[in-house]
N, C-alpha and C positions, 0 to 999 in steps of 0.2 A: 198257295199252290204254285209248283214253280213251270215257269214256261216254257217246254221242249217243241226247239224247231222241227224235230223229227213225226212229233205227233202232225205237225200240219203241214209236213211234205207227203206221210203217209195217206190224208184228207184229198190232198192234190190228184195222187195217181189214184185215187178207190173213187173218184169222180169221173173218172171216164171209163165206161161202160163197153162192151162190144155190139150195144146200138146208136155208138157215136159215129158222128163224122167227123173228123178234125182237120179242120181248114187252117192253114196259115198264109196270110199275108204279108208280101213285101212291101212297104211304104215308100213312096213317094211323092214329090210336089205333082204330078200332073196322071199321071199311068202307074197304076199298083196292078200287083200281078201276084195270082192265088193259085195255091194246088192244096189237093186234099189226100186225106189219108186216116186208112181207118184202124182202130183201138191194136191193131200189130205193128202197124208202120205199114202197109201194102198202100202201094199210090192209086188214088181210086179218080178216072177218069183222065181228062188233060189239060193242062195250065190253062187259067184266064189273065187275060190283061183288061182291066177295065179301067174306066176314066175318072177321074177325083171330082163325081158330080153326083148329081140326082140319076142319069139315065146312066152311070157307070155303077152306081149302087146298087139299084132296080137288075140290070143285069147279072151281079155277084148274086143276088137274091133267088135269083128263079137258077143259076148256075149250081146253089145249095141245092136247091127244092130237089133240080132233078138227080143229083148226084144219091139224096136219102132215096128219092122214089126208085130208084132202077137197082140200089144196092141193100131195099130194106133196111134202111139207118133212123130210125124216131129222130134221135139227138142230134144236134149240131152244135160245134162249139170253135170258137174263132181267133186264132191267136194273133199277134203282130206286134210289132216293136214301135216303142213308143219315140218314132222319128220325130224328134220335133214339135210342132204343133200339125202336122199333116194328117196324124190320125183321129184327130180327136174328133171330127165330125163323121168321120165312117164309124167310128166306135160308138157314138151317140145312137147314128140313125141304124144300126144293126140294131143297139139294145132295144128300142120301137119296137123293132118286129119281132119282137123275143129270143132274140137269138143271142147265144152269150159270149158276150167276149172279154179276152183274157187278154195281157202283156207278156212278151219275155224278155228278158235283161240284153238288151246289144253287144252286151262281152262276150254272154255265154254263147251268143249266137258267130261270133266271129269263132270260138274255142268250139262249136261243134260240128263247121262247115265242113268238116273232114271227113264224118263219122262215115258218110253213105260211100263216097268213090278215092276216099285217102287222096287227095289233091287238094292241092290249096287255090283250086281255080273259084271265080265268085262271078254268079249271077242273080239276075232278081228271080229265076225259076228255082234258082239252086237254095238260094237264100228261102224264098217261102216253102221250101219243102223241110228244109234244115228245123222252120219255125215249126213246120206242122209236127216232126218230131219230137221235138224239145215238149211241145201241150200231151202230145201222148206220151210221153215218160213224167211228164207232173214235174217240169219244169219249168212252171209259170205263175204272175201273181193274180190273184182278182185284181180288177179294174178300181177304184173307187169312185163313184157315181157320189159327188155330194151335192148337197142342197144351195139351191141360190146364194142364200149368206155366205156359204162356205166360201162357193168358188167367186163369189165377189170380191173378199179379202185376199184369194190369190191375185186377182187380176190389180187390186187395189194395190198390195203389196209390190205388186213387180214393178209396177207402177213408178211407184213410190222410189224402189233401186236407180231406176234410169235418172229419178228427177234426182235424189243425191249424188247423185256423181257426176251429173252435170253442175252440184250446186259449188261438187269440191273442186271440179275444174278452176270453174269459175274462181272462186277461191283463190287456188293454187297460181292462179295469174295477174291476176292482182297482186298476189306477194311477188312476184318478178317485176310487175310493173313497178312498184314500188322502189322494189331493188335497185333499177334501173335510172328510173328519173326523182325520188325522193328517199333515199335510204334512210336517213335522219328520221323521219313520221314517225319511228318503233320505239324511236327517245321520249315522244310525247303518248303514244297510243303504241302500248306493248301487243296489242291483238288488232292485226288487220280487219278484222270482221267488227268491231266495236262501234256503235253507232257515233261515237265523235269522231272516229276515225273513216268511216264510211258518207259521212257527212262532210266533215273536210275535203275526201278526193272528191266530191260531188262540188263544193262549192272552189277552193281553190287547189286543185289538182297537179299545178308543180311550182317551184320554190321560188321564180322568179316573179307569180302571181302576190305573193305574200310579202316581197323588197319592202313593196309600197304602200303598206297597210299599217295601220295602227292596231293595237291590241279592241279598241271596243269598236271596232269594222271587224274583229274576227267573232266575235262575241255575239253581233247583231246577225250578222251571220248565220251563226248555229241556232240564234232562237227563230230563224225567219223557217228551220224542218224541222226542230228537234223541239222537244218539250221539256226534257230536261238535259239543259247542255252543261259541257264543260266550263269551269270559272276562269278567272281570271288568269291565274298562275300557270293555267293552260295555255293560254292563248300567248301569253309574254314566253313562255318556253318555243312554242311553236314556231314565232317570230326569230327567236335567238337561233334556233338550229336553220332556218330556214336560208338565213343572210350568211352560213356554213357551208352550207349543202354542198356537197361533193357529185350530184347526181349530173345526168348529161342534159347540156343544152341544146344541143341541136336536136333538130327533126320536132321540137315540140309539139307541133303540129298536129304531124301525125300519130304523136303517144299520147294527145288530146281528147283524139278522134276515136283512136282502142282503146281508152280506160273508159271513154262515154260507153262503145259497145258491150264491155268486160261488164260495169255498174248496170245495165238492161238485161245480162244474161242473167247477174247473181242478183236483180230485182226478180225476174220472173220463177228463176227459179225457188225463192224464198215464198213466193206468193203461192206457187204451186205444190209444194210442201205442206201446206201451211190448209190449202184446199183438200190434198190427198188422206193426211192425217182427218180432217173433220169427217169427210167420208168414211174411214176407219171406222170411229169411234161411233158412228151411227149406225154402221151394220154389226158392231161390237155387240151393241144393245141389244139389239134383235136375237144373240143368240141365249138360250136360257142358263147354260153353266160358265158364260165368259165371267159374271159377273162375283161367281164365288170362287172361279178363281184369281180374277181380281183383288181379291182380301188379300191375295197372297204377296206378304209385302217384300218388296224388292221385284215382282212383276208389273212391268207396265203394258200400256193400252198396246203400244208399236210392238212387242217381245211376241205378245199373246196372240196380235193379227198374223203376223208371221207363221207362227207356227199351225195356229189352225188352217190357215190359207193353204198350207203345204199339205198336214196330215188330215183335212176335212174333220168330220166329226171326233172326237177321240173317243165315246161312248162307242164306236164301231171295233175296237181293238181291242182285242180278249185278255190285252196283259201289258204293261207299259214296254217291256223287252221286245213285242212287235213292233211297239211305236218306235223304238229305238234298230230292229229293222229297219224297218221303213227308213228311216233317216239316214242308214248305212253307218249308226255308230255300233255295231254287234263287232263280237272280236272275232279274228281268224289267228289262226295257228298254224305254221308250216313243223311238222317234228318225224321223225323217220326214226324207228330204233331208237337207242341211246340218243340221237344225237335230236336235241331241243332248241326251234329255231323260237324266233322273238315274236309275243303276243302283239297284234298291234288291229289297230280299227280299218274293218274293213273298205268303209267310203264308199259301198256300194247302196246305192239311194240318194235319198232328195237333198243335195248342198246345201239347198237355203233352207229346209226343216234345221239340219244341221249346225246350220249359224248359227240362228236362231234359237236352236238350244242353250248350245254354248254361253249365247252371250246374257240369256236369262238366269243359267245358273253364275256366273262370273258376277250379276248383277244382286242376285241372293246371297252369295256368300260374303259380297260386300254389305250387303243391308238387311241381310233376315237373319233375326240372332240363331234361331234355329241351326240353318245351316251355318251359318258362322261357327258356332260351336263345334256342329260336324266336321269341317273343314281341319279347323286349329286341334281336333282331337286325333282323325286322319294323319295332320302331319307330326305335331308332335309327340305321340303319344304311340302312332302306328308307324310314326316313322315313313311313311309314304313321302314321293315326291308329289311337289305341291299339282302338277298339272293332272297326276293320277288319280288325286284325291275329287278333281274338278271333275275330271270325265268319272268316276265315279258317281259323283252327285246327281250329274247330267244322268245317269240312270234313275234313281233315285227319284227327280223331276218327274223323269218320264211315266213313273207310277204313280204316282200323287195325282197330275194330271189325269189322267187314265182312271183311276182309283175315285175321282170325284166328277168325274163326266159319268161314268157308268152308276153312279150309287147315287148320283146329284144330290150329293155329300157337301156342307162346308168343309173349310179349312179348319183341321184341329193342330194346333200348335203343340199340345201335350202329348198327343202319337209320337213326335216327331224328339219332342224332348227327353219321355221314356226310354227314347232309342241313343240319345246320345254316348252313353257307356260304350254301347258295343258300334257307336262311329256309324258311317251307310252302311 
């Protein structure tokens, strides 16, 4: 069955009722500020501004109550823009009390500031009234509320972001330091990250340390942290470029002092990686269809926390093309008349679902014959360029997924190979 966004924008606006009340909220770090409006757009009562607490909550609370009781409204439904991480505890503690609430897109909200007084002037009353329109015309998403596991691998995952790219800093300056005071080291140890190489700047860290060494002082060396070190031939190369070296003498000292700092950041950082992943792979466990998709080879443990972290459950999504929604890989078209502008991906949604896709299908088509075959059949045969063929796939994915979270289905390889003729 194929999946039309129209049926569930049509879902959107036949959900609100004319015994709604439709509140929108403005977000912010300290003071959020609410106006409502009911199933025509007529503004019903007068703004609140309340505090980003408990007794600012409490107060939106009874603000709702009395606005239904004086206007005969059952329903109440509560839109806001997903600022950051500032909403997500008003949106918790509304759902508590049963009251529902919803998100709108921060673009559409900038593109609809207009609509009520044709001005491009912007406030936070002006903005939560813009919001409360945009919910009565059913232009908004559900929230998704997932379960501990889920949002542990998001928090896990982002986690995880900070600490790699502190691990490539790190990294990355180390190759400068390098640069700088031993350039020669890449003659003996082609990768800076290599434990004899990272064992070296730990034990003798610039060139003038090594004049006066013998090869089995460099030897003893290595076995005094490493378990299995470099041989001999190493160590006589190391010496021979070292008594070369072009790098700078001066200030030793102090480039003594920053590769010790540089070797503590890219220690900790590696230890913390190394923590974050094990934490992964234990809440992996706990969820019941991570493990069948799993089988699916060319996916790994990191690929799959990823993306569940992002889209929560995928047995919650009625069709893998939502999932791909959500990620903001769905395509947009601009065309008028005769005149036909260029297809291209809209990017509206979660960037890191989006990585994350990508880089599990790139990792498939490298390693799963399956899609491999798709791929090579796409391009040669369909003639596709090659990256078409991938964000292709990357849909594809997104139903397999989806398709064995809702059926908690294994992985059949022979689906997939019946389909090869006719490519994704």
């Amino acid at each position: 069955m194929k999946f039309k966004m129209q049926n569930k924008q049509n879902q959107l606006i036949e959900r609100i009722s004319v015994k709604h009340l439709i509140v929108g909220v403005d977000i912010a770090q300290q003071l959020h500020v609410a106006r409502a409006v009911n199933f025509r757009g007529i503004v019903v009562g007068d703004p609140l501004a309340f505090k980003n607490n408990e007794e600012g909550f409490a107060s939106l609370l009874i603000w709702i109550k009395n606005l239904q009781r004086l206007n005969n409204l059952d329903e109440a439904i509560v839109g806001m823009e997903p600022t950051g991480h500032y909403w997500i505890n008003l949106s918790k503690w509304l759902s508590k009390q049963n009251i529902e609430v919803v998100s709108v897109n921060p673009h559409l909200v900038k593109r609809n500031k207009e609509n009520r007084d044709n001005s491009q002037s912007k406030s936070d009353k002006k903005d939560a009234l813009v919001i409360a329109d945009m919910v009565k015309n059913g232009y908004y998403s559900e929230v998704r509320y997932t379960s501990e596991s889920f949002e542990k691998l998001r928090v896990l995952m982002s986690n995880r972001d900070v600490v790699v790219k502190r691990l490539v800093s790190s990294i990355n300056q180390l190759n400068r330091w390098v640069d700088i005071v031993f350039p020669e080291l890449r003659q003996v140890f082609k990768d800076i990250k290599a434990k004899g190489a990272i064992a070296t700047l730990r034990l003798f860290p610039s060139p003038v340390e090594l004049e006066t060494l013998q090869p089995h002082d460099i030897i003893r060396g290595w076995k005094s942290i490493m378990k299995r070190q470099p041989g001999l031939k190493k160590a006589i190369l190391l010496l021979q470029v070292a008594r070369k070296s072009v790098g700078t003498r001066q200030a030793l000292d102090a480039y003594k002092f920053h590769l010790e700092q540089l070797l503590e950041e890219y220690d900790l950082a590696i230890t913390q990686l190394e923590r974050v992943e094990k934490q992964v792979t234990e809440v992996l466990n706990k969820i019941p269809f991570s493990k069948k998709l799993l089988t699916i080879k060319g996916i790994s443990e990191i690929s799959l926390a990823g993306i569940l972290g992002e889209a929560g459950d995928l047995s919650s999504f009625s069709h893998g093309n939502s999932l791909l929604r959500h990620a903001g890989l769905h395509l947009a078209e601009a065309s008028s008349g005769k005149w036909k502008g260029q297809i291209v991906i809209s990017k509206r949604g979660r960037s890191r679902l989006r990585r994350f896709l990508f880089l599990a299908t790139m990792s498939l088509v490298a390693n799963n014959p399956e899609f491999k075959t798709l791929h090579t059949h796409n391009v040669k045969v369909k003639k596709m360029k090659k990256m078409k063929s991938i964000m292709k796939l990357v849909g594809k994915l997104a139903r397999i997924f989806v398709g064995i979270s809702r059926r908690n289905e294994s992985y059949c390889p022979d689906k997939l190979q019946s389909l090869s003729p006719m490519a994704a």
